[in-house]
C-alpha positions as CSV (number, residue, x, y, z in Angstrom):
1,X,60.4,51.2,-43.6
2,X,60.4,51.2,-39.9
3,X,63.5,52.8,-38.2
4,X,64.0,50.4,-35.1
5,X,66.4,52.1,-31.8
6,X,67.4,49.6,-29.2
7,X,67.6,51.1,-25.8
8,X,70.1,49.6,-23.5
9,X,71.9,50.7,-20.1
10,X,74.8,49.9,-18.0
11,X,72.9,48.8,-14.9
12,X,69.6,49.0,-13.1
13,X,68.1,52.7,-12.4
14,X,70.4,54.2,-14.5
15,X,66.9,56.1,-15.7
16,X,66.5,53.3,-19.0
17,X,62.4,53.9,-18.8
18,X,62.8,57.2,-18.4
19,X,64.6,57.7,-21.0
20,X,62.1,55.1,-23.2
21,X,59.3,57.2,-22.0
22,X,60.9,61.1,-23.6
23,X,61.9,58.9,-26.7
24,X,58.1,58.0,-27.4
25,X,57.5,61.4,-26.4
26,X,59.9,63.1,-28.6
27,X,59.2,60.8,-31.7
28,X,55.5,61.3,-32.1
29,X,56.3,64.4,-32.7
30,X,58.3,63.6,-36.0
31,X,56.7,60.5,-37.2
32,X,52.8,59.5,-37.4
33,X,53.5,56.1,-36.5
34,X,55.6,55.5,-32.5
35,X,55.6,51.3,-31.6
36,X,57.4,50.0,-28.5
37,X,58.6,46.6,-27.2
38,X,60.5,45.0,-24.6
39,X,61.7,42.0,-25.8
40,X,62.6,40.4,-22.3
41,X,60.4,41.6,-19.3
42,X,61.7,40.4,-15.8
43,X,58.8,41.9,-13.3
44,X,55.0,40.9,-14.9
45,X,51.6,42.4,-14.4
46,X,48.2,42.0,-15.7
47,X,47.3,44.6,-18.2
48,X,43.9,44.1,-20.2
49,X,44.2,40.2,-19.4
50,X,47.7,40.0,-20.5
51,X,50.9,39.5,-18.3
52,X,53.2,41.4,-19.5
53,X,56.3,43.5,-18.4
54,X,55.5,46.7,-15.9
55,X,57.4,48.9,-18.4
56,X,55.4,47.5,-21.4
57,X,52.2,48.2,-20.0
58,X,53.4,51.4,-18.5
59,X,53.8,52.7,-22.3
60,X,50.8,51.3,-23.5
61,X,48.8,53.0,-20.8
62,X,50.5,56.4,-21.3
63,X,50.9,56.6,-25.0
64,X,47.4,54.9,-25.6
65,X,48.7,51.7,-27.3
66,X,46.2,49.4,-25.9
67,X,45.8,47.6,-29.1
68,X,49.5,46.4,-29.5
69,X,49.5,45.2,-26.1
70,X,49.5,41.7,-27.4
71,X,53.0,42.2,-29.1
72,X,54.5,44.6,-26.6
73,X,55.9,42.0,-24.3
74,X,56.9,39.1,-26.3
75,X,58.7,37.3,-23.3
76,X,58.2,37.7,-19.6
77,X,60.4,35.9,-17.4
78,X,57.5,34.9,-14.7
79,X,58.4,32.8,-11.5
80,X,59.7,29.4,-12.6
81,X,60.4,30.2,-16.0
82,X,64.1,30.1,-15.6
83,X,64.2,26.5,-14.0
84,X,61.8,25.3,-16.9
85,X,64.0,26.7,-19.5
86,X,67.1,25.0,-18.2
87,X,64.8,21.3,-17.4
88,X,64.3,21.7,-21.4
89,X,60.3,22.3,-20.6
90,X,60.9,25.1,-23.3
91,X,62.4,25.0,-26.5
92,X,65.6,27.2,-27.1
93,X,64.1,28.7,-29.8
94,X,60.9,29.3,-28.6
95,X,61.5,33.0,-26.6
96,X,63.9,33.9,-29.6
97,X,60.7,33.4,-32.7
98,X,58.5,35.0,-30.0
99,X,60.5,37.9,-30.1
100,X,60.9,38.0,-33.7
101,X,57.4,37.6,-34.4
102,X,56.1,40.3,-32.1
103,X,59.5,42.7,-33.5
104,X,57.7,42.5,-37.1
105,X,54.7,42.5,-36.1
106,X,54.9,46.4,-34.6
107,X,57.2,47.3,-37.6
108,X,54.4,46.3,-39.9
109,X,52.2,48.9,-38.1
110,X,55.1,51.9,-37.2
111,X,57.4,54.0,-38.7
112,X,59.3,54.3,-35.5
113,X,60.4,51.6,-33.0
114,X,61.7,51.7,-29.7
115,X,63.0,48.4,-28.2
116,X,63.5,48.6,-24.4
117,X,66.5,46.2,-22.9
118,X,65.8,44.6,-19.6
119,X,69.3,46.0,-17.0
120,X,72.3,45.8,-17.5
121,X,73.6,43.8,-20.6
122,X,73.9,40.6,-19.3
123,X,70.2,40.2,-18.0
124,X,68.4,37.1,-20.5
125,X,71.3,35.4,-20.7
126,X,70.1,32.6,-19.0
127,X,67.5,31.8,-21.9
128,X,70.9,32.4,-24.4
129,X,69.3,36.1,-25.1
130,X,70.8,38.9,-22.8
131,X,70.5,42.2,-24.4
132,X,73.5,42.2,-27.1
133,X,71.8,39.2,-28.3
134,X,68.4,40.7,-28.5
135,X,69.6,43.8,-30.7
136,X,71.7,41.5,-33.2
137,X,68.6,39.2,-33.7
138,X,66.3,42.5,-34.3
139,X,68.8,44.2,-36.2
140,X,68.4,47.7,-34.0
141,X,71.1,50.0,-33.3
142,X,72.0,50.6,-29.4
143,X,71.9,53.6,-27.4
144,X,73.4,52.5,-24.5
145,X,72.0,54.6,-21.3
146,X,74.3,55.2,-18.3
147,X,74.2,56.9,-15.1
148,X,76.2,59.6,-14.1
149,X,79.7,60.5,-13.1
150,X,83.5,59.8,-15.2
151,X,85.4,57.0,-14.2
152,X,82.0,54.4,-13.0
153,X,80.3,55.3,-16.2
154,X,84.0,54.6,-18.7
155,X,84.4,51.3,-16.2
156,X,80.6,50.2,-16.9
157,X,80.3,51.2,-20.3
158,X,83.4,49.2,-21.4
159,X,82.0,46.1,-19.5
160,X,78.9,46.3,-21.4
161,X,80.3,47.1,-24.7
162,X,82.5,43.9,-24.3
163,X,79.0,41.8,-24.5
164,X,77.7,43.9,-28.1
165,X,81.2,43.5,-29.7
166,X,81.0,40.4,-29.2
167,X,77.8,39.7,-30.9
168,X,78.4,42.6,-33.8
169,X,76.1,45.1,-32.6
170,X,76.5,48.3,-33.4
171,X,76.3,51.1,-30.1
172,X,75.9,54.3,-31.5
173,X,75.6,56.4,-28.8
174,X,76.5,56.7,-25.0
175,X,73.3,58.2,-23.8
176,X,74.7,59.8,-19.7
177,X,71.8,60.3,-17.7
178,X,71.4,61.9,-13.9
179,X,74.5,64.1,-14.6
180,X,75.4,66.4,-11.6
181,X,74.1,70.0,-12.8
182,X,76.9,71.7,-11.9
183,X,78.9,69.2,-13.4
184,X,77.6,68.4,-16.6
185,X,79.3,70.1,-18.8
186,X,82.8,68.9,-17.4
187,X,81.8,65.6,-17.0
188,X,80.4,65.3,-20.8
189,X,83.5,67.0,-21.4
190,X,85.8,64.5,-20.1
191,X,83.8,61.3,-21.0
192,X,84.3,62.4,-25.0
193,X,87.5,62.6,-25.2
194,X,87.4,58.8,-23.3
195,X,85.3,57.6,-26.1
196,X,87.4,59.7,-28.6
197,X,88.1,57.7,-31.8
198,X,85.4,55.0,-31.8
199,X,82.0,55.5,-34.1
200,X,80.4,56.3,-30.8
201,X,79.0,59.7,-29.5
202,X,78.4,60.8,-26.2
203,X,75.8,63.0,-25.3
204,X,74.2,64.1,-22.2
205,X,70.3,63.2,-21.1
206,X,68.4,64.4,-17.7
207,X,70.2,66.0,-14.6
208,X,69.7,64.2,-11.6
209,X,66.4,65.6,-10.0
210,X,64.7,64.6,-6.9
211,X,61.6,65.3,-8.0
212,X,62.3,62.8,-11.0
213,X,64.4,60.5,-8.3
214,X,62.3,60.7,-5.3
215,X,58.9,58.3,-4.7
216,X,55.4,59.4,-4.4
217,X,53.2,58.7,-1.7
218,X,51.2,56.2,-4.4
219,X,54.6,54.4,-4.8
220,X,55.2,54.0,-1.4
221,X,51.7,52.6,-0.6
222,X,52.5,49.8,-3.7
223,X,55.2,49.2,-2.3
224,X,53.6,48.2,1.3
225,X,50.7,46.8,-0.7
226,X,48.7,49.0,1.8
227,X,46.2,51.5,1.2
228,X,46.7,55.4,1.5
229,X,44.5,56.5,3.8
230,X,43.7,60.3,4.2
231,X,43.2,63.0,1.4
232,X,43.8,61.3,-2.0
233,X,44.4,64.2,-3.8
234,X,47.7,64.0,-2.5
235,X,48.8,60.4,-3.8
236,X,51.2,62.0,-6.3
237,X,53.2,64.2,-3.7
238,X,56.4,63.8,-4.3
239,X,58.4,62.6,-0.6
240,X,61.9,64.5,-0.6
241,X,62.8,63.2,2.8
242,X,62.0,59.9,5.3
243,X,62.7,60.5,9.0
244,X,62.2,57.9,11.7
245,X,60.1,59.6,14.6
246,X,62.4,58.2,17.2
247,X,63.4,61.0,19.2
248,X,60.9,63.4,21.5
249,X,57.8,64.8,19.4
250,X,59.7,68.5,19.8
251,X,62.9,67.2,18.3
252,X,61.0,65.3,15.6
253,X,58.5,68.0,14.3
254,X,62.0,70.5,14.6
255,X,64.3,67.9,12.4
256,X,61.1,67.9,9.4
257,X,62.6,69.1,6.2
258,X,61.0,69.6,2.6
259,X,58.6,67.0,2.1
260,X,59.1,64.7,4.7
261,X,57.4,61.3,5.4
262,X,57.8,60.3,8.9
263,X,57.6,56.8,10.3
264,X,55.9,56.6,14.1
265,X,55.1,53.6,15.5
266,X,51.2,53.2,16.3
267,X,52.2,53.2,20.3
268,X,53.4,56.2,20.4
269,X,50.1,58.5,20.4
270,X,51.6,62.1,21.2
271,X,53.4,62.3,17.8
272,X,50.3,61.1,16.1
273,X,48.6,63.6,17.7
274,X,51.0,66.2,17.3
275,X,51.9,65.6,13.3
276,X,48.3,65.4,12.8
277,X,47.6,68.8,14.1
278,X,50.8,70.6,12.7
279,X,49.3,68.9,9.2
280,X,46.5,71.7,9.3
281,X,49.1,74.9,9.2
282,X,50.1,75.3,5.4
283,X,53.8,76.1,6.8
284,X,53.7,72.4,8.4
285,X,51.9,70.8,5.2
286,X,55.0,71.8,3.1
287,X,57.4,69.9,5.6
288,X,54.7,67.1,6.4
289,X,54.0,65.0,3.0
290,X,52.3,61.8,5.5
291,X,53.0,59.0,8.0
292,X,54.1,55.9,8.5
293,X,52.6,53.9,10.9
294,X,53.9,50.6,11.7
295,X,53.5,48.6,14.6
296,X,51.3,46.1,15.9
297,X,50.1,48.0,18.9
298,X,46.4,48.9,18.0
299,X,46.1,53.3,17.7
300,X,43.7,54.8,20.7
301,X,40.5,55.3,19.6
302,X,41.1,59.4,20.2
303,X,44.3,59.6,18.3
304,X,42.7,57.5,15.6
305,X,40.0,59.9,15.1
306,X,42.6,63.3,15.3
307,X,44.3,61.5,12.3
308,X,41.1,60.7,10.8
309,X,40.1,63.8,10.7
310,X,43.1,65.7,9.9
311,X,43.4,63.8,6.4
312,X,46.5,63.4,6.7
313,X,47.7,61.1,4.0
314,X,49.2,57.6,6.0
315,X,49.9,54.1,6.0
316,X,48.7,52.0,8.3
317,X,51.5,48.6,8.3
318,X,52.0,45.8,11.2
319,X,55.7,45.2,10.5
320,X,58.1,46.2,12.7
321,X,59.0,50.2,12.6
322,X,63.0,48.7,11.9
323,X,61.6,46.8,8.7
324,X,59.6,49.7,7.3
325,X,62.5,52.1,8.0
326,X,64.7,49.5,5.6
327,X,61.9,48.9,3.0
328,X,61.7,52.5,2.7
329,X,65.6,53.6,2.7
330,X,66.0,50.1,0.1
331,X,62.7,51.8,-2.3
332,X,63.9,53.1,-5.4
333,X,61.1,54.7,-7.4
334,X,59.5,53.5,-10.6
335,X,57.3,55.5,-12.8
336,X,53.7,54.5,-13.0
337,X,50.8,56.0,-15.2
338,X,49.5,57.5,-12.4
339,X,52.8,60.0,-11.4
340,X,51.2,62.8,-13.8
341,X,53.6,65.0,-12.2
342,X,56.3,63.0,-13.0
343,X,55.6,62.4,-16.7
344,X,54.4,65.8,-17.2
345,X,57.8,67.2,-16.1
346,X,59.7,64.4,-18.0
347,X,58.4,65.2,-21.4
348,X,58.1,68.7,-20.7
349,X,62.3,68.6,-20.1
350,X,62.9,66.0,-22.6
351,X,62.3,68.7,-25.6
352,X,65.3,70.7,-23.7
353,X,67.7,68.0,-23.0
354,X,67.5,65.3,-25.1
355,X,68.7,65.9,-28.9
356,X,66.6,63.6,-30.6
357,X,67.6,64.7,-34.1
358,X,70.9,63.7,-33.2
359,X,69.2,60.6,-32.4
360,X,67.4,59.9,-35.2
361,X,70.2,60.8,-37.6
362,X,72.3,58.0,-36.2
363,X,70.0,55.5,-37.1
């Protein structure tokens, strides 16, 4: 028989796929047999001629699981597919035996089951199958993932629980995620005794990490939908710090911190120039992860071949620098198959942090 875990969360980036991601990790280590599925998928791509969720075919090009692909994402809320839900172009019951079908489908073929919710609670219930609904009609038991701190994570979890009782699902376990390091054990500590009395544990995942928090310079140039140009081997750097090359090139290259991606505007040449140069001395390397480069001035044909040559990883965008400087401060990152870094240091800390006998045992 297939033990089945239905991961939820209190809101978006709370660290939900994360979390997903050290479950699979943790669990093929017990059982022979890992499945995954997220019932209700609100952002699509194309994976192996499918559309299917981004998180779905995240774990299937990870953890190898090509060949469930088909069942993986049972329903993916594409563009449109609200409005012709609600015209009555789609049955009611037609995402709801979908999701059923593609549930026992992967139980058939696993011995363990992770289901992935889509944000916070309420997201599906538009189609009459937000997440509480989801876990009743595939009978899973909830960890419900939160981010961290006392009071917002009580006030959010209670909101959400609201939703499950409703439905008679049973939450077995507050999952707190991002904790504070220096706080963690106080704030575990505290949120306990909150949840003191209920059939509901509280335990404490990942502290919040930049390196886990923070994009990579292959995220950023998805983001644009713009290439990197530059050395590829540094795609996966990790960008600790954005700074907007506004002020004199002095005062910019003294501001740099740890990993910093700077945003010039293509007129202004001398920083170009300048960051381009500094890239070659290891010291500056450290503080200089790439550039920016917005504008829709065209780059002199001498500063264009300095930063050419440099390698220098950048991104070359016509938008205005005001636009780029939102888009980038707005980015929050998403893991992708390709963070290797990332995943290696999320499975490699999931073994320390996350309990997953405790885990198990509660299902």
């Amino acid at each position: 028989m297939c033990k089945k875990i239905f991961i939820a969360a209190t809101g978006q980036h709370c660290g939900k796929t994360t979390i997903s991601v050290s479950l699979m990790h943790l669990a093929r280590k017990k059982y022979g047999r890992v499945g995954f599925i997220k019932p209700i998928g609100p952002k699509c791509t194309e994976f192996n001629g499918i559309t299917m969720d981004k998180d779905a075919a995240l774990m299937a090009k990870i953890y190898g699981l090509e060949d469930d692909a088909a069942f993986m994402s049972p329903v993916v809320l594409g563009k449109g597919s609200t409005k012709r839900f609600l015209d009555g172009e789609i049955p009611s019951c037609y995402h709801e035996d979908a999701i059923a079908r593609s549930c026992a489908e992967l139980e058939k073929k696993n011995d363990f089951l992770i289901i992935e919710g889509a944000g916070h609670g309420g997201v599906g219930s538009v189609i009459g199958l937000n997440n509480a609904r989801v876990a009743k009609l595939l009978n899973a038991p909830v960890v419900m993932v939160t981010g961290g701190g006392i009071g917002n994570v009580i006030d959010s979890v209670q909101l959400n629980l609201a939703l499950y009782k409703q439905d008679g699902v049973d939450v077995r376990q507050i999952l707190v995620n991002k904790l504070l390091a220096e706080k963690r054990t106080c704030s575990l500590d505290y949120l306990q005794r909150a949840f003191s009395g209920r059939e509901l544990s509280v335990a404490g995942a990942f502290d919040y990490s930049p390196v886990l928090a923070n994009p990579t310079l292959q995220s950023i140039s998805r983001l644009f939908g713009l290439p990197l140009h530059g050395d590829a081997g540094e795609k996966g750097r990790i960008v600790h710090h954005v700074q907007l090359g506004a002020a004199s090139s002095q005062r910019v290259i003294d501001g740099l911190l740890e990993s910093t991606l700077l945003i010039t505007t293509s007129s202004r040449d001398e920083l170009i120039v300048t960051a381009s140069s500094l890239y070659q001395i290891p010291d500056f390397r450290q503080k200089l992860a790439g550039l920016v480069i917005p504008g829709y001035a065209p780059i002199s044909a001498i500063s264009q071949k300095i930063l050419d040559d440099s390698r220098i990883p950048y991104i070359r965008t016509e938008e205005r620098t005001a636009d780029a400087f939102t888009r980038l401060s707005d980015h929050v990152s998403k893991i992708s198959a390709q963070d290797e870094e990332k995943l290696s240091l999320i499975t490699s800390l999931a073994e320390s942090v996350i309990d997953f006998e405790a885990i198990d045992g509660l299902l």
